[in-house]
C-alpha positions as a Markdown table, in Angstrom:
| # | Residue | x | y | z |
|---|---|---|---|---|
| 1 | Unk | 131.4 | 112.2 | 17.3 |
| 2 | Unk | 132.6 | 112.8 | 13.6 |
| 3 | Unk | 136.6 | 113.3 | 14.8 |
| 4 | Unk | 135.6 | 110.0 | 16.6 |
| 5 | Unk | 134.9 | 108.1 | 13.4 |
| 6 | Unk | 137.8 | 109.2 | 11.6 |
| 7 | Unk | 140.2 | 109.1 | 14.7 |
| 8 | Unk | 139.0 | 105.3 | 15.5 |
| 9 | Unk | 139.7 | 104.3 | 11.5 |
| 10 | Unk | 143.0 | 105.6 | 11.3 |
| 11 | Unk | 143.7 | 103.7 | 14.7 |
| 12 | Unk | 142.4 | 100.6 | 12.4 |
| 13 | Unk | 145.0 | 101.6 | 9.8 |
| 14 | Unk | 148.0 | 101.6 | 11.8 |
| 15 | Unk | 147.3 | 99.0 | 13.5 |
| 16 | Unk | 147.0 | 97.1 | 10.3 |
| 17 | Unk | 150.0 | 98.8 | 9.3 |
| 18 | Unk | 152.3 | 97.7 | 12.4 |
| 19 | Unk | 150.7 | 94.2 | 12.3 |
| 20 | Unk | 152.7 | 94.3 | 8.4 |
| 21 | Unk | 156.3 | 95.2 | 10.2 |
| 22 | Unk | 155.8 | 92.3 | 13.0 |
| 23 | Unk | 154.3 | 90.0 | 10.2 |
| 24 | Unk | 157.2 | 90.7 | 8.4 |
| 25 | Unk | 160.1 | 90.4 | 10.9 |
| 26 | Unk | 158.1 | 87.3 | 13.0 |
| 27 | Unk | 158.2 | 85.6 | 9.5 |
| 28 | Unk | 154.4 | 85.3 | 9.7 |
| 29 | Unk | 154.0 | 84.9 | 6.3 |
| 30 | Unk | 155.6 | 81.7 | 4.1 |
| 31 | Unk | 156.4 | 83.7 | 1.0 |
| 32 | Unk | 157.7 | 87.2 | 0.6 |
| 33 | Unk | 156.4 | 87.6 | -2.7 |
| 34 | Unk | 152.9 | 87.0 | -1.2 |
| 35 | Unk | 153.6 | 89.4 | 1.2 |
| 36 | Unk | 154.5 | 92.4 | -0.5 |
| 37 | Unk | 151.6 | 92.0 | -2.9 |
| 38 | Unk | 148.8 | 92.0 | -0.1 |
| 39 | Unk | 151.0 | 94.5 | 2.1 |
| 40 | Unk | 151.8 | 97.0 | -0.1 |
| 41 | Unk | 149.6 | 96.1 | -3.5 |
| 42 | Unk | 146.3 | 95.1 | -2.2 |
| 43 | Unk | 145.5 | 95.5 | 2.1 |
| 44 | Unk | 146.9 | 98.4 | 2.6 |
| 45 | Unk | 146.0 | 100.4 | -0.4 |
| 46 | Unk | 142.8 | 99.2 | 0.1 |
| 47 | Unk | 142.4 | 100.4 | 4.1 |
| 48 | Unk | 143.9 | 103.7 | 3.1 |
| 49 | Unk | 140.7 | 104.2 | 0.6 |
| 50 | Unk | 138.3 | 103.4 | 3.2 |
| 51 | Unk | 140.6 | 105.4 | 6.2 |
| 52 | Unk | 140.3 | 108.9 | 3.6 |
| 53 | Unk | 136.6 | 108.1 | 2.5 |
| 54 | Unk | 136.0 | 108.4 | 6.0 |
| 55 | Unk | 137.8 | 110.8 | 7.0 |
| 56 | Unk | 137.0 | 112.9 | 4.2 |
| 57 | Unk | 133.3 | 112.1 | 5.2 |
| 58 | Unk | 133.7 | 113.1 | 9.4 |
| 59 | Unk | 137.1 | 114.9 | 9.5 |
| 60 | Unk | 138.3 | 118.3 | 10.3 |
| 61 | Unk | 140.4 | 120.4 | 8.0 |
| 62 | Unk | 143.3 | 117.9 | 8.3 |
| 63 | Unk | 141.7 | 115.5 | 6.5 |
| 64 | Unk | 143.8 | 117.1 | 3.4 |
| 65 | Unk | 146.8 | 115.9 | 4.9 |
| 66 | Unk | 146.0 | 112.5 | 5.4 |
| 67 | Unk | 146.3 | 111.2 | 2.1 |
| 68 | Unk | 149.8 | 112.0 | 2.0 |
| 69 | Unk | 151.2 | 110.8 | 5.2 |
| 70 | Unk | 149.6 | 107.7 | 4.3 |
| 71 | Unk | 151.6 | 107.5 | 1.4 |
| 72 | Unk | 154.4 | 108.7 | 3.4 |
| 73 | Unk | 153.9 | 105.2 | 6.3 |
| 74 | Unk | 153.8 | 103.3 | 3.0 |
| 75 | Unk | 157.5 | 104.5 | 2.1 |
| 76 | Unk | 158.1 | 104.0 | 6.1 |
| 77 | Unk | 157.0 | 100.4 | 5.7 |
| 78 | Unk | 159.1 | 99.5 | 3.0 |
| 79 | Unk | 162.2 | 101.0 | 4.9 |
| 80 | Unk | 161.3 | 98.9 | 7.8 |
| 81 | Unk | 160.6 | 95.6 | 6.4 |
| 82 | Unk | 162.5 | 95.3 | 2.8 |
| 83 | Unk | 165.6 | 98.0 | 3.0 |
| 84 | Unk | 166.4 | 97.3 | 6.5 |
| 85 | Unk | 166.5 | 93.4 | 5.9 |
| 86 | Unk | 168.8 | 94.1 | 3.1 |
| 87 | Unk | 171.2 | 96.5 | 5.3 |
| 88 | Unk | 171.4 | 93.8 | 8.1 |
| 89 | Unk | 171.8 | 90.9 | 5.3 |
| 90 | Unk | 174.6 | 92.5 | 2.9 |
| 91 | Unk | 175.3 | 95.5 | 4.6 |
| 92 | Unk | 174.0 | 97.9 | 1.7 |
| 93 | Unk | 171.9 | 100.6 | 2.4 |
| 94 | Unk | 169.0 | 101.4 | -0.1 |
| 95 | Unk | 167.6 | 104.5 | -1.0 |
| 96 | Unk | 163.4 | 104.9 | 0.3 |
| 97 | Unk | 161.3 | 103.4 | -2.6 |
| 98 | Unk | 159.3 | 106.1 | -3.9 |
| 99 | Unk | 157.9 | 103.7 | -6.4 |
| 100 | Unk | 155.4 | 102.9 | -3.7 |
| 101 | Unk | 153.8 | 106.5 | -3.2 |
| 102 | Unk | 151.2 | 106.2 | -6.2 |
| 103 | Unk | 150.1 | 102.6 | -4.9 |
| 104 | Unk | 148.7 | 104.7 | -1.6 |
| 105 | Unk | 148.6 | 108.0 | -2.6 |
| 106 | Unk | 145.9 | 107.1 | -5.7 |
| 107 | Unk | 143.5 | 105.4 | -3.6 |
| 108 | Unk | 143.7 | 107.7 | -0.7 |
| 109 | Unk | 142.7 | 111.0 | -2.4 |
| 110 | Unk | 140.3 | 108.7 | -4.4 |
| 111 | Unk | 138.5 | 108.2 | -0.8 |
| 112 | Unk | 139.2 | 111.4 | 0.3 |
| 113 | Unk | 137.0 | 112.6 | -2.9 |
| 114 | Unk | 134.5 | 110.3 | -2.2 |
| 115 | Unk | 134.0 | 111.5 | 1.4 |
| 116 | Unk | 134.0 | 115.2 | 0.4 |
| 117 | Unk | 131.5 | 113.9 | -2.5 |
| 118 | Unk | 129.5 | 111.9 | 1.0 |
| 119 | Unk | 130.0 | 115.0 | 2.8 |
| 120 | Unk | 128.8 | 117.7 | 0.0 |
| 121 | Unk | 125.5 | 115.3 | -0.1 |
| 122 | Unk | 124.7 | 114.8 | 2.8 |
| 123 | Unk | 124.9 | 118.5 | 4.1 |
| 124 | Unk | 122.5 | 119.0 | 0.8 |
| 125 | Unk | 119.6 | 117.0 | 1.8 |
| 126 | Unk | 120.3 | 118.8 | 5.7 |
| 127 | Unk | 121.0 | 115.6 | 7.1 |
């Protein structure tokens, strides 16, 4: 049941994730500017909190790695949307952005803590 919870939110998460790629290549979205900000700024961030929290809360010893191949999909993302418009446009190919590792990274081992800090409670009171 508890691999269950955290198996069923990461589904979630890359779902969101690969719904950012088509959004971005189906042209989904009127403004790129707007896009970036929710995509990599706000949404995803966001889901990767409550993916950790979770996972932090019901997972196995994985859980530890999580965080980081989160932050890892975020680099992916920008590869796949941003650098690889660029290389078909001008022909130029970009190094990854790393810039975008704390954006996921933070908030991810934020919820990780706060699931441990669930978890840690919860096995107190014998729940």
């Amino acid at each position: 049941m508890e691999n269950r919870i955290c198996r069923r939110s990461l589904a979630v998460y890359l779902a969101l994730w690969a719904f950012f790629v088509a959004a971005f290549w189906l042209r989904l979205d009127a403004c790129g500017l707007l896009y970036g900000l929710a995509a990599f700024y706000i949404v995803l961030p966001l889901a990767a909190l409550g993916v950790c929290a979770l996972c932090g809360r019901y997972g196995g010893p994985w859980r530890f790695a999580l965080p980081f191949a989160l932050a890892a999909g975020q680099v992916l993302l920008g590869m796949l949307t941003f650098s690889l418009s660029n290389t078909l446009s001008f022909g130029q190919w970009n190094l990854p952005e790393l810039g975008h590792v704390p954006f996921t990274l933070v908030p991810a081992l934020v919820g990780l803590a706060i699931g441990a800090a669930l978890r840690a409670f919860s096995r107190r009171r014998g729940a």
